[in-house]
C-alpha positions, 0 to 999 in steps of 0.5 A: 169795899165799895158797891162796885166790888161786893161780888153778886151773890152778896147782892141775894140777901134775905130781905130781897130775895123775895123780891127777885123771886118774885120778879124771875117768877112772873117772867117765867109764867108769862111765857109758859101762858104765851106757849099754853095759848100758842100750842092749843092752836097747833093742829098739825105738822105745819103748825107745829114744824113752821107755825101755819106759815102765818107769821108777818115778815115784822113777827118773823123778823121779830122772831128771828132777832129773839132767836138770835140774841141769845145768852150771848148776845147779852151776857157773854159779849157784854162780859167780853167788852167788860174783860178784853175792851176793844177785842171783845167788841169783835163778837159783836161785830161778826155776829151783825155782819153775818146777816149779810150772808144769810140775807144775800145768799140763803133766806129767799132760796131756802124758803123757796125751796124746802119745807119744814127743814135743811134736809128738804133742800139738801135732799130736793136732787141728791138720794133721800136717805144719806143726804138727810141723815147726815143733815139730820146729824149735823143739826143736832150736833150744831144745836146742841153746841149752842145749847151748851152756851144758854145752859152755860148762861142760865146756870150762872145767871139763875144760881147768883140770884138766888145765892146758890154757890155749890156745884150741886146747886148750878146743875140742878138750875141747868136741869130745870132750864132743860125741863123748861125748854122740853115743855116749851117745844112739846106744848108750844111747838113752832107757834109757841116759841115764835110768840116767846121769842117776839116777846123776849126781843122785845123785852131784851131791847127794852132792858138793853135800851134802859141800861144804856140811857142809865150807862150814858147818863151817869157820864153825862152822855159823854162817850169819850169820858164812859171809854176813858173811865172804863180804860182806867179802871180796866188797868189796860189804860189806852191798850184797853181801847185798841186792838189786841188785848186778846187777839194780839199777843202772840202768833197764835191768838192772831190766827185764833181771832181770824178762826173766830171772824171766819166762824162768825161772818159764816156761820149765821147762814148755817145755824139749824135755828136761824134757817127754820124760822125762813119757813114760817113765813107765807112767801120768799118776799116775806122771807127777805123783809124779815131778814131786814128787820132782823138786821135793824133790830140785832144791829140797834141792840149791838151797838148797846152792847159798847155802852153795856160792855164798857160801862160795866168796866167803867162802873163795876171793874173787871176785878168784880166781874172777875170774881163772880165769873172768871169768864165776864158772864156776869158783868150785865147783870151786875151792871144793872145793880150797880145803876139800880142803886148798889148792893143791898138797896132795893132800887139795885135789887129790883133792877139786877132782878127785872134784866136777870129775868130779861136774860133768863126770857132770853135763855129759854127763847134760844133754847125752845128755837134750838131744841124745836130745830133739832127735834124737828130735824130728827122726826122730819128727816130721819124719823119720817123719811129715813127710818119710815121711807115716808110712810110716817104719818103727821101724828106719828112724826110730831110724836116723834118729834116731841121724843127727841126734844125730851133725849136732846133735852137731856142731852143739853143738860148733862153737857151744860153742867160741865159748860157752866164756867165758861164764856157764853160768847165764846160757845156760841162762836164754836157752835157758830163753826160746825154750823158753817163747816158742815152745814153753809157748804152744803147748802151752797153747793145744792143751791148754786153748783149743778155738778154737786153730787151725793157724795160731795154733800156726804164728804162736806157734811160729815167732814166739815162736822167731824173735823170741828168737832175733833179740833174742838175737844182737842182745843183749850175750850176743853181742857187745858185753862185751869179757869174756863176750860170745860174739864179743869184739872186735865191737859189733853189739848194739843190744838192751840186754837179756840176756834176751829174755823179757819180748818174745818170751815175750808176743809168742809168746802174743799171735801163737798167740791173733792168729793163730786169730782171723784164721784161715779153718780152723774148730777142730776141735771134736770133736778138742778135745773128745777131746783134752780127755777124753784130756788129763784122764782118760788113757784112750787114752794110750799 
């Protein structure tokens, strides 16, 4: 059997173990002392919700690339491109073009018109108490769909290197990734995650820039030879390289890839994560720049994933990649062994171990950005002004907070441990769909729509969730694919899609507009006009 095809968890072998121990050890410690340091300078709410408002548009923009490129961005689109060529570039395409929305559409009015959360601006001219229970619902929902993704992602990346192949033992790994991310937030907060998450982008474009080079230079920085050879080993031959290898055989997989393309573009402008990180900085001009160093950064490294992608089908086979993960979550780590020097040698250990433990640095950046969103969410909006009317003090509410980052944790775990066969790319694309369902019309009706009403933001929130939801657990993500399906061995699906957005993104809107026109509440005009002076100028932000 060449180097090529020996399945990873052959590569652990006793005398490299240590080694990788060693490595993924270091990485760890690192940034639990970065978010050490960074909590011993948290002090209040501001601190801890949206880290003093102190961070520069580069750190924002550097934050904010680190919270994006997650475990998907780095092991499942690399595995897509490795498994479905062409087709599996298409993630790395709509997850780039989606900055567009956020940047011309949300980044400058949110900041101006919140504070810590989507519920301050949802809740600015509708009723408090509804409107931020339902915004408080929708992001924990949202969050916790994309924590399935990391935890998918660390339990497969943490269990091959240390050769764990039971069941048993990839939950435990998904446990302790939860444990991790609950001592990130409640030690770190806001300032300790921005700080891991500046870090880990800037190792991740490391990683991602020395395996390209590596990539490139085995085939002489010949593009053409790399798509050629990965085209021949895929067993595609040209197919590989052209549309349709996964979005393309049937009626049904065409629709799924416009779901997808929809979920994708519209879906950054509503992830509870990415829409906090537009508080920390000290102004909406510094909201904006942060977005464009966002797209720089997210952009260069996308376009690594085509050499990363193709050069693992090239150099490893989708045979191997297959045989380690049936869903391709692998096939960048076994790329880096394989330009380390192969299985068994210590050049192709040392290297599998340093982007494993990149990819891991990456996991639980994500993982503290999502968690703090949720939680922050929970004690701002529902804690603070739901359950206490607004008479919680800040103590209170980042006691709070730190509560419902150890129930979401535990929440993450349990659901990550049926989650961990599937493509990490994948996942985040349906988190990706609730967030652009329930959460982006929203948004925009509040900020651009003065006839929007309470009841058109509780019908478009609640709708567009439910909805995605619903066609999510009844779709082949959960049951139905022996293979990558969350529950194997049980067929209960009906919806053929596997992804919901091209229904429940629509129907979010649809219900927020239907919604304010049946309502007996008259909009608040005066609100509007405010908010909307707010929104565009910044005067009065926080």
């Amino acid at each position: 059997m060449s180097p090529a095809l020996v399945p990873l968890a052959a590569v652990s072998t006793t005398e490299h173990r240590p080694l990788i121990i060693t490595l993924f050890a270091v990485f760890v410690a690192a940034t639990l002392a970065i978010t050490v340091w960074a909590g011993r300078q948290t002090k209040n709410a501001s601190d801890f919700y949206a880290g003093g408002r102190q961070f520069t548009a580069f750190q924002n923009g550097l934050a904010v690339s680190g919270d994006y490129m997650s475990a998907a961005s780095f092991l499942g689109i690399a595995g897509a491109i490795a498994l479905f060529g062409y087709d599996g570039f298409l993630y790395s395409i709509g997850f780039l073009v989606a900055w567009l929305v956020a940047l011309l559409l949300v980044a400058e009015p949110l900041r101006n018109s919140g504070r810590y959360t989507m519920g301050d601006v949802l809740a600015y001219r509708m009723r408090q108490r509804p409107v931020r229970t339902a915004a408080g619902a929708s992001t924990i929902v949202v969050s916790i769909f994309y924590l399935l993704a990391q935890m998918a992602g660390a339990g497969v990346l943490v269990s091959l290197l240390l050769g764990i192949t039971t069941d048993a033992g990839k939950i435990l790994i998904v446990a302790l990734v939860g444990v991790l991310m609950i001592v990130y937030v409640t030690i770190g907060g806001m300032k300790g995650t921005t700080w891991v998450q500046m870090v880990k982008a800037v190792l991740l474009i490391a990683g991602a820039l020395l395996m390209t080079f590596l990539v490139l230079l085995k085939f002489h920085f010949n593009v053409s030879d790399l798509l050629g050879s990965a085209a021949e080993k895929s067993g595609k031959g040209a197919a590989f390289l052209e549309p349709g290898l996964k979005y393309g055989v049937s009626g049904t997989s065409k629709l799924d890839f416009i779901s997808l393309g929809i979920a994708l573009v519209l879906g950054t402008a509503g992830l509870p994560h990415i829409l906090i990180r537009f508080y920390t900085v000290p102004t909406a001009k510094a909201a904006r720049k942060s977005v464009n160093w966002a797209i720089g950064i997210i952009g260069a490294f996308y376009l690594m994933t085509i050499a990363l992608g193709f050069g693992a089908a090239a150099l490893v086979g989708p045979a191997a990649i297959k045989a380690q993960n049936p869903a391709g979550n692998t096939a960048a780590p076994q790329l880096a062994e394989y330009l380390g020097g192969g299985v068994g040698t210590t050049g192709g250990a040392t290297l599998l171990a340093v982007i494993s433990a990149v990819a891991f640095a990456t996991i639980l950046a994500v993982v503290a950005g999502l968690t703090l969103a949720s939680s922050s969410s929970f004690a701002h909006d529902i804690y603070a002004n739901v359950i206490r009317k607004g008479k919680a003090t800040e103590k209170e509410e980042m006691r709070a907070a730190r509560w419902a980052t150890v129930f979401i944790g535990a929440v993450a775990i349990l659901l990550g441990a049926f989650a961990r066969d599937m493509n990490v790319a994948g996942l985040v694309a349906l988190a990706f769909a609730v967030a652009a369902s329930a959460n982006l019309p929203t948004i925009l009706y509040s900020l651009f729509w003065k006839r929007f009403t309470t009841q058109g933001a509780l019908w478009s929130i609640y709708g567009g969730l439910f909805s995605s939801v619903f066609l999510v657990l009844f779709s082949p993500v959960v049951s139905g694919n022996p293979k990558t399906s969350m529950f194997k061995g049980v067929d209960f699906h009906w919806f053929p899609l596997e992804n919901p957005g091209l229904i429940s993104i629509p129907l979010g809107f649809l219900l927020g507009w239907i919604g304010s026109l049946l309502s007996k509440e008259e909009p608040d005009r005066g609100k509007y006009a405010e908010l909307e002076v707010k929104s565009l100028t910044g005067i009065g932000a926080h």
